[in-house]
Kinemage of the C-alpha trace (Angstrom):
@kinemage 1
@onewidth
@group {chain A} dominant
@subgroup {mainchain}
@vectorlist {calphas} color= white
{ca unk a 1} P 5.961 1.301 -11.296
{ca unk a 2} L 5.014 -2.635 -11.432
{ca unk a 3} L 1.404 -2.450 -10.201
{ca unk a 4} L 0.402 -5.050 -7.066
{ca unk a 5} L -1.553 -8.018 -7.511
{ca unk a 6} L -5.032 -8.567 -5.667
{ca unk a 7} L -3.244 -10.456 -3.293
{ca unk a 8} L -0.690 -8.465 -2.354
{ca unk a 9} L -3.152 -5.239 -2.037
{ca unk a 10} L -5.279 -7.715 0.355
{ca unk a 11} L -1.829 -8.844 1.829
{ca unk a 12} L -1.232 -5.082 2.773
{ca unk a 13} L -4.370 -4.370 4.110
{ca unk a 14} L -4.703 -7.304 6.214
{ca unk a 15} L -1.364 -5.917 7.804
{ca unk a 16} L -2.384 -2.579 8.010
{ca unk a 17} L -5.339 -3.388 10.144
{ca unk a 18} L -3.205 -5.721 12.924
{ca unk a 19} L -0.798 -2.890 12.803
{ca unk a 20} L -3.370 -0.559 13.482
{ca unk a 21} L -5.488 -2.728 16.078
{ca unk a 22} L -1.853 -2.972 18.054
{ca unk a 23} L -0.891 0.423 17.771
{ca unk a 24} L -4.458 1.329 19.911
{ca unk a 25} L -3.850 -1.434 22.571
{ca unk a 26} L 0.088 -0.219 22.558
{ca unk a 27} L -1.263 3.261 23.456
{ca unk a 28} L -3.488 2.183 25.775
{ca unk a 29} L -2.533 -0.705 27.708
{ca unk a 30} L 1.758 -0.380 27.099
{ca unk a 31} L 3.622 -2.584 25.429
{ca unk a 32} L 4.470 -5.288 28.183
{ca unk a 33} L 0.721 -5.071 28.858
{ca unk a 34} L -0.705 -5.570 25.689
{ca unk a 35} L -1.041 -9.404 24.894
{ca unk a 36} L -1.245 -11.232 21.145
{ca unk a 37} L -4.383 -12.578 22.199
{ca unk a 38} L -6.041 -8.941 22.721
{ca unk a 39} L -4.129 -7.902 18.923
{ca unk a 40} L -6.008 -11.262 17.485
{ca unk a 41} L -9.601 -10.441 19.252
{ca unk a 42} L -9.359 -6.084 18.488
{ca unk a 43} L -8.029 -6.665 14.958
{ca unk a 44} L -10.351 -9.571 14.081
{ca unk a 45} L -7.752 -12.142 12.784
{ca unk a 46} L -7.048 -15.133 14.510
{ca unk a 47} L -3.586 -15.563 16.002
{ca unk a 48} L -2.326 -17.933 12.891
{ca unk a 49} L -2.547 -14.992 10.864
{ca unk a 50} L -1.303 -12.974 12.378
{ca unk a 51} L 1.876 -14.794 12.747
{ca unk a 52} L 2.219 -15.327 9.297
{ca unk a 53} L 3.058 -11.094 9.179
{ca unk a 54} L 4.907 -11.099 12.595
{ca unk a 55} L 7.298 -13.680 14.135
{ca unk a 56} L 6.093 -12.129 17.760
{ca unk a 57} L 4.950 -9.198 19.459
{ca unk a 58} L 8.344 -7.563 19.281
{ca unk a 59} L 8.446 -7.781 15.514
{ca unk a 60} L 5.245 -6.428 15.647
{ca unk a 61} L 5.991 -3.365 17.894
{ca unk a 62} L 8.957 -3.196 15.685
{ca unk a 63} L 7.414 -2.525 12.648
{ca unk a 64} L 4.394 -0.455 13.736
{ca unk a 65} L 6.980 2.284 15.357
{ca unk a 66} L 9.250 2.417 12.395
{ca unk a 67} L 6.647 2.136 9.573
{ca unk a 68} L 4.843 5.160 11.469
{ca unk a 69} L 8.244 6.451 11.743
{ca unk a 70} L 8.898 6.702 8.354
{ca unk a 71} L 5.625 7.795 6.968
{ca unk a 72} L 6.762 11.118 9.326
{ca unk a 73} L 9.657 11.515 7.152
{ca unk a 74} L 8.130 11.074 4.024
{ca unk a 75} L 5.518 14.051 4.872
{ca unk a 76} L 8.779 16.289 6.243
{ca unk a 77} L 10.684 15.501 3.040
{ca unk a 78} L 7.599 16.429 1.134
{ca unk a 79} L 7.338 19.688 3.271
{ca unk a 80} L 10.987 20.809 2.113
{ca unk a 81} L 11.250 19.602 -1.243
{ca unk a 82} L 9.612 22.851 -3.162
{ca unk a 83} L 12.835 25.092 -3.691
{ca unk a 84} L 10.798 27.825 -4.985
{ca unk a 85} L 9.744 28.490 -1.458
{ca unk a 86} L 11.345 30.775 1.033
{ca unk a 87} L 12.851 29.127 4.810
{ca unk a 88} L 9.981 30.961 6.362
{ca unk a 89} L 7.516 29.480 4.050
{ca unk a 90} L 8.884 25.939 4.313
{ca unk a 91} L 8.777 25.707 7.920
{ca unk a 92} L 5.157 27.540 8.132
{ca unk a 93} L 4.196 24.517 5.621
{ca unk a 94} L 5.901 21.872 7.194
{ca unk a 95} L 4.450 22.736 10.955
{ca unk a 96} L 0.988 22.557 9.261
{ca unk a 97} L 2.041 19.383 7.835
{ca unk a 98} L 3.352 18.359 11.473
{ca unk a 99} L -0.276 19.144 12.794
{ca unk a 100} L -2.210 17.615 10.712
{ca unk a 101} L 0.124 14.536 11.135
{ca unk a 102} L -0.096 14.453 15.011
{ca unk a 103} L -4.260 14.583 14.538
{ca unk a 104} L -4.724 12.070 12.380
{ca unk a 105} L -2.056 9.642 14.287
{ca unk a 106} L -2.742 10.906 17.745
{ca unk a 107} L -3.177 7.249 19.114
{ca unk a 108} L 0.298 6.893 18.051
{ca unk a 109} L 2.194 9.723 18.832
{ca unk a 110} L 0.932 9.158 22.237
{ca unk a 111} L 2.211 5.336 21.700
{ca unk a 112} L 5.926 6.831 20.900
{ca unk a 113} L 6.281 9.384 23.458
{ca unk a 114} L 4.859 7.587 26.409
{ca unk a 115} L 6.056 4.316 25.555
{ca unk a 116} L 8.943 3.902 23.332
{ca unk a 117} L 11.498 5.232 26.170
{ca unk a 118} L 10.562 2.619 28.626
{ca unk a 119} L 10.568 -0.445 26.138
{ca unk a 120} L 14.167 -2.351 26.703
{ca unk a 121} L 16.635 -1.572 24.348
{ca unk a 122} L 17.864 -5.401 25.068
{ca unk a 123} L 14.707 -6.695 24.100
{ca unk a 124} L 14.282 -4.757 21.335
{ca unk a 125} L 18.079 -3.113 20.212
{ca unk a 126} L 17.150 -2.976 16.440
{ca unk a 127} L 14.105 -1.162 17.702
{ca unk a 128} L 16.742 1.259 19.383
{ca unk a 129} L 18.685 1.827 16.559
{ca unk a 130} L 15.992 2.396 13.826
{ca unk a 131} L 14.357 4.658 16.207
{ca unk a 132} L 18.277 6.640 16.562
{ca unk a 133} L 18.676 6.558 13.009
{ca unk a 134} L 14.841 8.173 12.244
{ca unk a 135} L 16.017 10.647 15.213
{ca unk a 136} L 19.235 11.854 13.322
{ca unk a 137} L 17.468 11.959 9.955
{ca unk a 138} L 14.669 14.267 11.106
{ca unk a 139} L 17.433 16.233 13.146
{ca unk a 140} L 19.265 16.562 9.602
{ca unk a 141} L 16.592 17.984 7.893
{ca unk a 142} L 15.642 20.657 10.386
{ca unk a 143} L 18.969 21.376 10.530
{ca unk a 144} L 19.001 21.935 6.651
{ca unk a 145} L 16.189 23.968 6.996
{ca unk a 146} L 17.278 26.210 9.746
{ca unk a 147} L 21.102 26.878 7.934
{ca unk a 148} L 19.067 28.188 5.172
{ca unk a 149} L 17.059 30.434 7.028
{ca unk a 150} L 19.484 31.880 8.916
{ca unk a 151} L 21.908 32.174 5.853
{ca unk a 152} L 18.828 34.367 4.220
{ca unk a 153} L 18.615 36.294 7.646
{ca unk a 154} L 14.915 34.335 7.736
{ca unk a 155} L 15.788 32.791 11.206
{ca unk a 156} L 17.288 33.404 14.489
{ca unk a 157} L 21.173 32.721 14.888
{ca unk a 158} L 22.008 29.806 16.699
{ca unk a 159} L 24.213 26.250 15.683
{ca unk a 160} L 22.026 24.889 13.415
{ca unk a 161} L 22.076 21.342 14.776
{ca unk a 162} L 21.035 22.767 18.158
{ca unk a 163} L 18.327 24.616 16.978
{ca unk a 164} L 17.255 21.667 14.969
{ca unk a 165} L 17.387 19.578 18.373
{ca unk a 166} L 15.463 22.558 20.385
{ca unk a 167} L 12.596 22.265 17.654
{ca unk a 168} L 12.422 18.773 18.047
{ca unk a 169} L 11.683 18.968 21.601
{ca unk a 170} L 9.373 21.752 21.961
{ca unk a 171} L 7.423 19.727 18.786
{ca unk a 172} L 7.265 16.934 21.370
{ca unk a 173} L 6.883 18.758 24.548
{ca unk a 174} L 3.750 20.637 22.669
{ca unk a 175} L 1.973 18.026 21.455
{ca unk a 176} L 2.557 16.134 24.872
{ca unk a 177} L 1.218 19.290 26.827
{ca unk a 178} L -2.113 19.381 24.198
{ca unk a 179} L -2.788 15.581 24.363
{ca unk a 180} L -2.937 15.957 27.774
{ca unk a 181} L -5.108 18.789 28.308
{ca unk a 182} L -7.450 17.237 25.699
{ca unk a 183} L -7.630 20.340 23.664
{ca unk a 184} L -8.939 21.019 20.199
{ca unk a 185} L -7.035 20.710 16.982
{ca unk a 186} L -7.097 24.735 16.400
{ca unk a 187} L -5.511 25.129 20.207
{ca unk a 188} L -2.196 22.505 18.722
{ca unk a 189} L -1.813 24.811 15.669
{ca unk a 190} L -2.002 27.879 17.890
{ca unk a 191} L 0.719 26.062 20.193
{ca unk a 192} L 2.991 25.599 17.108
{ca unk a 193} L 2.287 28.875 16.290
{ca unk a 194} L 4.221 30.091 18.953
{ca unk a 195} L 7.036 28.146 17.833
{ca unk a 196} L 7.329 29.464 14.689
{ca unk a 197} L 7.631 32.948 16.053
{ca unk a 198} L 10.695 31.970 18.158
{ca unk a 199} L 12.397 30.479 15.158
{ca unk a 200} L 10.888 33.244 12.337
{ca unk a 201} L 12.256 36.175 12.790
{ca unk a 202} L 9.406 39.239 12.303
{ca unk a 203} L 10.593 41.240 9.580
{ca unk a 204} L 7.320 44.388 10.390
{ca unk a 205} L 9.105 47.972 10.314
C-alpha cells in the first residue's frame, strides 16, 4: 500500500474534523436547520475551506451519512469474516461490535435515525440511493448469517431475508428506545442481549 503524503494525511484530517463538527450540528439542530456558517464557526475553518472539500451543504450531508455508513459495514464484515467461528458466536461478536459502534458514534446514529427519513429524496436522490444500497448490503449479510445458523440448527426458523429485516429493526428500535431514556452503555448491551436470545436458540438440556 502507497503510503500518503503529509499533505494528504493533513488533507484528511482537515475533512474529518468539518465532517465531524456537521455531523453534531446535524444531530442537533436538523439538517434544514443547520447553516454553513455554524459548520465554519463549530469546526474552526473558515467557509473558503471548507468549500474546497464540499460543493454545498448537501454534498456535505452526503458524504458524512455514507462515509459513517460505510465504516458500519466495514466493522460488520469484520464481525463475519472468521470462518472458524460458529453462527452463534458470530452474531454474539458482531452485536458487541454493533454496541460499541452505536457508543462511540451516538451523535450520529441519532443524526440517521431522526433525520435521514425526513431529508428530501429530491434534494438529495443520490443520498437516497446510497443510503438503499448500504440498507440492502447490511440486509445481505444478516441474511448470510442467519441461513447459516439455521442450516446448523444455531437459529430460529424463519425466511432468512425476513429475519435479517426483523434484526435490523429491533437494532434500530433498541438503540432509539436507549438514546432516549439516556441510559448507560451496560443497559444497550443488556437490550441487545435480549435480541440475541430471540434469534439464538438455547441449546441447555
Amino acid at each position: 500500500m502507497q503510503t500518503k503524503t503529509r499533505r494528504e494525511r493533513e488533507r484528511e484530517q482537515k475533512k474529518r474534523d468539518i465532517l465531524d463538527a456537521a455531523q453534531v450540528l446535524f444531530a442537533e439542530k436538523g439538517f434544514h436547520g443547520t447553516t454553513m456558517a455554524e459548520i465554519s464557526q463549530a469546526s474552526e475553518f473558515p467557509l473558503g475551506t471548507i468549500y474546497k472539500f464540499f460543493q454545498g451543504k448537501e454534498q456535505l450531508y452526503h458524504d458524512l451519512i455514507v462515509e459513517r455508513g460505510r465504516a458500519f459495514g466495514r466493522i460488520l464484515n469484520r464481525s463475519l469474516r472468521d470462518e472458524t467461528l460458529s453462527p452463534k458466536a458470530k452474531l454474539a461478536g458482531m452485536m458487541n461490535d454493533i454496541a460499541d459502534y452505536f457508543v462511540d458514534n451516538k451523535a450520529f446514529i441519532r443524526l440517521y435515525i431522526s433525520q435521514v427519513i425526513h431529508v428530501d429524496a429530491v434534494l438529495m436522490p443520490e443520498l437516497g440511493r446510497n443510503i438503499s444500497r448500504m440498507h440492502d448490503e447490511m440486509i445481505s449479510l444478516y441474511a448470510g448469517l442467519m441461513a447459516s445458523g439455521m442450516a446448523s440448527g444455531d437459529f430460529v426458523s424463519a425466511e432468512p431475508d425476513e429475519l435479517a429485516e426483523l434484526f435490523q429493526g429491533m437494532i434500530t428500535s433498541t438503540f432509539w428506545a436507549w438514546i432516549q431514556a439516556e441510559e448507560p452503555a451496560d443497559r444497550l448491551s443488556e437490550r441487545l442481549q435480549t435480541i440475541y436470545t430471540l434469534i439464538a436458540k438455547d441449546r441447555r438440556s
